[in-house]
C-alpha positions in Angstrom: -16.0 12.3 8.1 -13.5 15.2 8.5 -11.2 16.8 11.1 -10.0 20.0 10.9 -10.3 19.7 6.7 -8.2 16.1 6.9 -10.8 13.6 5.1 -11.0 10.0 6.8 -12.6 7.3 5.4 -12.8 5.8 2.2 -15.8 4.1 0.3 -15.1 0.7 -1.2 -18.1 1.1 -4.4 -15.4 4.2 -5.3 -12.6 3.4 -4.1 -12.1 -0.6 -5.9 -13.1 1.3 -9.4 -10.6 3.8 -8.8 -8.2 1.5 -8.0 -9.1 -0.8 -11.4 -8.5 2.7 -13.3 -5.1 3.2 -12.5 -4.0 -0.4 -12.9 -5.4 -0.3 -16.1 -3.4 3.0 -17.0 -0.5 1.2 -15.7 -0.5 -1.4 -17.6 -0.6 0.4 -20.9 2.4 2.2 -19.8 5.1 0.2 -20.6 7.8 2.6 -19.9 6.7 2.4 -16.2 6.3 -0.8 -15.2 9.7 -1.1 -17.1 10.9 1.4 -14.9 8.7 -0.5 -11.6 9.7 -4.3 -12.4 13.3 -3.5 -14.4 15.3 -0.5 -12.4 15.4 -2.4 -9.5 16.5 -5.8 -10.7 19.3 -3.9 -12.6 20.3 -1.8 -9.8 21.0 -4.8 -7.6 22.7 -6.6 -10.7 25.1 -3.7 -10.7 25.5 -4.0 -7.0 26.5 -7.7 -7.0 28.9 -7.2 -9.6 30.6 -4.2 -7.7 31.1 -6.3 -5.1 31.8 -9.8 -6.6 34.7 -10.0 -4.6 33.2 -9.3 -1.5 30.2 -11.6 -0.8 29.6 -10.4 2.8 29.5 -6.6 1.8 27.1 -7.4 -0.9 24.9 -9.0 1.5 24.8 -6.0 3.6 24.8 -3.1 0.8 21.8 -5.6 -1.1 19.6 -5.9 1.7 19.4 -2.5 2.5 18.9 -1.0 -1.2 16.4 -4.4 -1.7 14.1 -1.4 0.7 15.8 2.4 -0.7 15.5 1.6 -4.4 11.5 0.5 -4.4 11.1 3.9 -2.2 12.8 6.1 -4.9 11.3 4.7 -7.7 7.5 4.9 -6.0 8.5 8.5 -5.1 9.1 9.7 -8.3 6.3 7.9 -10.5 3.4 8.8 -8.3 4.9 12.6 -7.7 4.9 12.8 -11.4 1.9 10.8 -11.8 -0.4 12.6 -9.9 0.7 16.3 -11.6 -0.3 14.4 -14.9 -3.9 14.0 -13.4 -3.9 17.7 -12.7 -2.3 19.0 -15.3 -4.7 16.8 -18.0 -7.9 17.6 -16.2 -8.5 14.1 -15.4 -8.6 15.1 -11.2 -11.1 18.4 -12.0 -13.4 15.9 -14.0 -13.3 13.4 -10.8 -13.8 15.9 -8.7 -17.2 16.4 -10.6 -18.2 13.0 -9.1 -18.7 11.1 -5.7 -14.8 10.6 -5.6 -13.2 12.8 -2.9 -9.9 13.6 -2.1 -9.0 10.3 0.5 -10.8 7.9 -2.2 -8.1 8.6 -5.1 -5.1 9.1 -2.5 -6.0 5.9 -0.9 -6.6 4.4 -5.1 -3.6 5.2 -5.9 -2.3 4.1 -3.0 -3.3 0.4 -3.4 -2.6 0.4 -6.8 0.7 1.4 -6.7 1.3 -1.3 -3.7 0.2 -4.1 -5.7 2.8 -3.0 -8.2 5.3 -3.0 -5.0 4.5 -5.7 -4.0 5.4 -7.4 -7.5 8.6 -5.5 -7.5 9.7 -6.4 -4.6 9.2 -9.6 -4.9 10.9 -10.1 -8.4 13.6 -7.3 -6.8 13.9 -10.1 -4.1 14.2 -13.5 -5.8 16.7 -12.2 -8.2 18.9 -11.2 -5.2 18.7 -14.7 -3.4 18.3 -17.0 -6.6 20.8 -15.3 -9.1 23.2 -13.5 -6.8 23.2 -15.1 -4.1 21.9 -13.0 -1.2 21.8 -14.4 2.7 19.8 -13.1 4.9 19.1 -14.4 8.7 15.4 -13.4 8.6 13.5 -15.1 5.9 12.8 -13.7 2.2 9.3 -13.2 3.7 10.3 -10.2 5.7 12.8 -8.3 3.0 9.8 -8.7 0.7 7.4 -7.0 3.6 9.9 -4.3 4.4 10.5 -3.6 0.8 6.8 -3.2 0.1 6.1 -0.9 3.1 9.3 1.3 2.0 7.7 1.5 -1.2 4.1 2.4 -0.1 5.9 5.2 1.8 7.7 6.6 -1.3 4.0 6.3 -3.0 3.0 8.1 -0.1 5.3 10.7 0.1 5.3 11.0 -3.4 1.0 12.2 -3.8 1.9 14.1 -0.9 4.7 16.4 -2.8 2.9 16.6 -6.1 0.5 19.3 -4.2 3.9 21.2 -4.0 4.5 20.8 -7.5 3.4 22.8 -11.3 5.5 21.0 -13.3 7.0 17.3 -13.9 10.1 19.4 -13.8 9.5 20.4 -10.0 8.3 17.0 -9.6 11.7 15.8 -10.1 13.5 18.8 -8.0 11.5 17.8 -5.1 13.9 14.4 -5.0 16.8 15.6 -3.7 14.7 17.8 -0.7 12.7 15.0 0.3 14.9 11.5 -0.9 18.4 12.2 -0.9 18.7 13.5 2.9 16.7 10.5 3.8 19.0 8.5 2.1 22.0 9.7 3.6 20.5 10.0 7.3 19.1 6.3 7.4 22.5 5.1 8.0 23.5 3.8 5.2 26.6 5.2 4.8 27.1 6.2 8.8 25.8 4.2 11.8 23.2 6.9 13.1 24.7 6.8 16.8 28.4 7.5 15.3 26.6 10.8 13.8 26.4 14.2 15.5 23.0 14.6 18.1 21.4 17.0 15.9 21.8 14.7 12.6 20.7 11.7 15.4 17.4 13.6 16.1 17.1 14.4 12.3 17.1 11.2 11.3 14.7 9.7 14.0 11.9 11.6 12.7 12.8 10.4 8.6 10.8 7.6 7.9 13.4 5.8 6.0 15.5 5.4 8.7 13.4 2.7 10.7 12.9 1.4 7.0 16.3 0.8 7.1 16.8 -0.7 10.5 14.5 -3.0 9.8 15.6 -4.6 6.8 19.2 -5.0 9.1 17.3 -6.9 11.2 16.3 -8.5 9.2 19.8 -9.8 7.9 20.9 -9.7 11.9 18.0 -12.3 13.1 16.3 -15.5 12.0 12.8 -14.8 13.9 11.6 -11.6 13.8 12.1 -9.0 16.6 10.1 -6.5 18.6 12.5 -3.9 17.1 11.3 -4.8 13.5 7.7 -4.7 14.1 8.0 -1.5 15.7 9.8 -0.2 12.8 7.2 -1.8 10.5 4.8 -0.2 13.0 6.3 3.1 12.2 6.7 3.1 8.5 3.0 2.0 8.1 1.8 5.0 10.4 3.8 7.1 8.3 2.5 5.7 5.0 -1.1 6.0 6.1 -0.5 10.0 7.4 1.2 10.9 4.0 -1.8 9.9 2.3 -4.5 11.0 4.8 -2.2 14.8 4.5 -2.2 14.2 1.0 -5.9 14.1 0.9 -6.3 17.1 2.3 -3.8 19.2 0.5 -5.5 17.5 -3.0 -5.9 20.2 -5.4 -7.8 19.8 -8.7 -5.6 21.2 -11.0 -2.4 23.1 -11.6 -3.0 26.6 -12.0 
């Protein structure tokens, strides 16, 4: 079915062996599921020891990167990861066969989730068994919001290879799309101490409700309307990044 040119729908006979393919080129990649299982256990390593003396900032600072690391890393592999299937051929030779556009979005989509979900959970028990995290809200949740923050960088990240001829502009595309994400989600500001224009601005960023819900998170021991909502958000966004994506799937790089 399609709508306006957006493609909806996938096909399980296509889309599982898709799926199997890329997991299988995963895992004969060691540099990247170094880079998926390692960067972020380091990264929050490096975080605990910055603040060694301050247990209760590490516990804030922790729990929120425990969600922004997984979605940089995701952006990044699958931007670049995607160009390589132009740029070798490998998505003009699909596109030869039954697979459309929504079945090797959605593929790599899964695929790169399981890996997410693995990450964030290794991410997670090395922040609460070896450093010491405490959170209100149980592991459970960090590990959910983690893996929905990185489904959105996987996302965002098929989305922007369309935009890109090179792994070079691959890369440049992470400071456009991450970094002001980063620095809107309030992090490093409460977003209703900022200015009404950077307010609005960083409603409609994804990562923001990413964010606010891994705070909740640390805040409560059930969980709230305010975090399924946010979950609720970050999912929609994940599955329009994709479905746009889809659409914008080109075979090759000209």
């Amino acid at each position: 079915m399609t709508v306006q040119g957006l493609e909806i729908g996938t096909r399980p006979h296509i889309l599982l062996p898709t799926v199997k393919r890329i997991l299988l080129q995963l895992r004969h990649d060691r540099r990247t599921i170094g880079m998926i299982l390692g960067v972020p256990v380091m990264l929050i390593a490096l975080l605990y020891f910055m603040f060694e003396n301050e247990p209760g900032r590490f516990n804030q600072v922790a729990l929120v990167m425990l969600a922004v690391f997984p979605f940089v890393i995701m952006f990044l592999l699958t931007s670049i990861a995607m160009l390589r299937e132009r740029t070798s051929g490998t998505l003009e030779r699909l596109m030869t066969t039954p697979t459309r556009g929504v079945d090797l979005l959605f593929a790599y989509g899964i695929a790169f989730g399981l890996a997410a979900a693995i990450q964030a959970g290794l991410a997670s028990a090395c922040a609460y068994w070896l450093f010491g995290l405490a959170t209100a809200g149980g592991a459970g949740y960090v590990v959910l919001v983690a893996v929905l923050t990185a489904l959105l960088g996987v996302g965002l990240g098929l989305l922007c290879s369309a935009f890109a001829r090179t792994e070079f502009q691959a890369v440049q595309l992470l400071p456009i799309v991450v970094i002001p994400q980063i620095l809107l989600c309030g992090l490093f500001v409460p977003r209703p101490s900022m200015a009404t224009w950077l307010q609005v601005l960083s409603d409609v960023l994804p990562l923001s409700y990413a964010v606010q819900a891994s705070q909740e998170v640390g805040l409560h021991d059930s969980p709230t309307g305010l975090l399924w909502r946010d979950l609720g958000i970050v999912f929609g966004c994940v599955i329009l990044a994709l479905s746009f994506a889809s659409a914008t799937l080109r075979r090759k790089t000209e």
